[in-house]
C-alpha positions as CSV (number, residue, x, y, z in Angstrom):
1,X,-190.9,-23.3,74.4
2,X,-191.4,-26.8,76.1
3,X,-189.4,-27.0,79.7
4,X,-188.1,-30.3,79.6
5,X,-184.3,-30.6,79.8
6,X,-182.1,-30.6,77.0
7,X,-179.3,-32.8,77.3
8,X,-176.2,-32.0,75.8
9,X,-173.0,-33.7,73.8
10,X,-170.0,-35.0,75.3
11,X,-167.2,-32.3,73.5
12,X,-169.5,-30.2,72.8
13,X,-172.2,-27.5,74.9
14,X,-175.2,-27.1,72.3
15,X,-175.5,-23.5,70.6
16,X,-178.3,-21.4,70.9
17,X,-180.0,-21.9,68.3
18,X,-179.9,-25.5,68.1
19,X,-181.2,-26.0,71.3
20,X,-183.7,-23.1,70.3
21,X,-184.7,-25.1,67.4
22,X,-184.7,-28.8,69.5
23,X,-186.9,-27.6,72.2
24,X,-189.3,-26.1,70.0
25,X,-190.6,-29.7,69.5
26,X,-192.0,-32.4,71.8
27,X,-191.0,-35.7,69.0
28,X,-187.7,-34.0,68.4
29,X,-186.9,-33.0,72.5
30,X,-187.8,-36.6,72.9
31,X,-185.9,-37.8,70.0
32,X,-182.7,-36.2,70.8
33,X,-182.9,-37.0,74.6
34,X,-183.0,-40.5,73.8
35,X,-179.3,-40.3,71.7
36,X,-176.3,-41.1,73.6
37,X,-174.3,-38.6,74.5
38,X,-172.3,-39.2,71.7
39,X,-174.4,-39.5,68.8
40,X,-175.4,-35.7,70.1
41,X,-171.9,-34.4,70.3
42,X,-171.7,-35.6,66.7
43,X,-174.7,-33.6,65.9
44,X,-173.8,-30.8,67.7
45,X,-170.2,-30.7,66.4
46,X,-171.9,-31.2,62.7
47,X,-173.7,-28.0,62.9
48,X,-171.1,-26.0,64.4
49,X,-168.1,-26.7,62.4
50,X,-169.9,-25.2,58.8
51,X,-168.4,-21.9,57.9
52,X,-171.1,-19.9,56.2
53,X,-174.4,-19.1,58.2
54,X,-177.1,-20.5,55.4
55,X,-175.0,-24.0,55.6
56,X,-174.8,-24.0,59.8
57,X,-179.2,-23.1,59.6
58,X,-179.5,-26.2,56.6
59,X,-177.3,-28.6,59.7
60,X,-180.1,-26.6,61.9
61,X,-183.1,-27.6,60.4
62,X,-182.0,-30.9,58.9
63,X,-181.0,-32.2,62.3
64,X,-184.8,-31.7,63.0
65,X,-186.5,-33.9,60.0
66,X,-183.3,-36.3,60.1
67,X,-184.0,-37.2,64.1
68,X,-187.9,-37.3,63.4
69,X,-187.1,-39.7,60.1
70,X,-184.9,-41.8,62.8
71,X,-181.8,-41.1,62.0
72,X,-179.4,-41.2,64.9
73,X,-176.0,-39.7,63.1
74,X,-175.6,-37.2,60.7
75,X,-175.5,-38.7,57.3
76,X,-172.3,-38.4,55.0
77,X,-169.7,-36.7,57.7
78,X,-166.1,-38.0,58.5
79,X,-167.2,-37.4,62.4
80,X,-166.0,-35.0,65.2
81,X,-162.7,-33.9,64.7
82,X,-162.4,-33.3,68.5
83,X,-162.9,-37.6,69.4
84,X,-159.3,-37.8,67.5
């Protein structure tokens, strides 16, 4: 696990195993870190609000190869229902 600092969302603390998965690597610690605050609470908020488990670990892992593709947002989501 790298030890830089994860930094988090602005609604939203991020869950374990997002930050698990973020901090296990550099590009993508780097990658995220560089999002405004934001951009990760509309991340974070994406992954959490799914209701089954396989669809919350797809948000998981597709936050990964989305951020290292360059995508800043998730793709195709109305946004974080806690900004209304």
């Amino acid at each position: 696990m790298l030890k830089s600092k994860l930094s988090s969302g602005v609604a939203h603390e991020i869950p374990l195993d997002l930050s698990k998965k973020l901090s296990s690597d550099v590009s993508v610690l780097e990658r995220w870190n560089d999002l405004t605050p934001l951009a990760r609470n509309e991340w974070i908020c994406w992954t959490v609000t799914t209701k089954k488990p396989e669809t919350r670990q797809n948000h998981v892992d597709r936050t990964m190869t989305e951020l290292l593709s360059g995508k800043r947002r998730p793709c195709c989501w109305a946004g974080c229902a806690h900004r209304k």
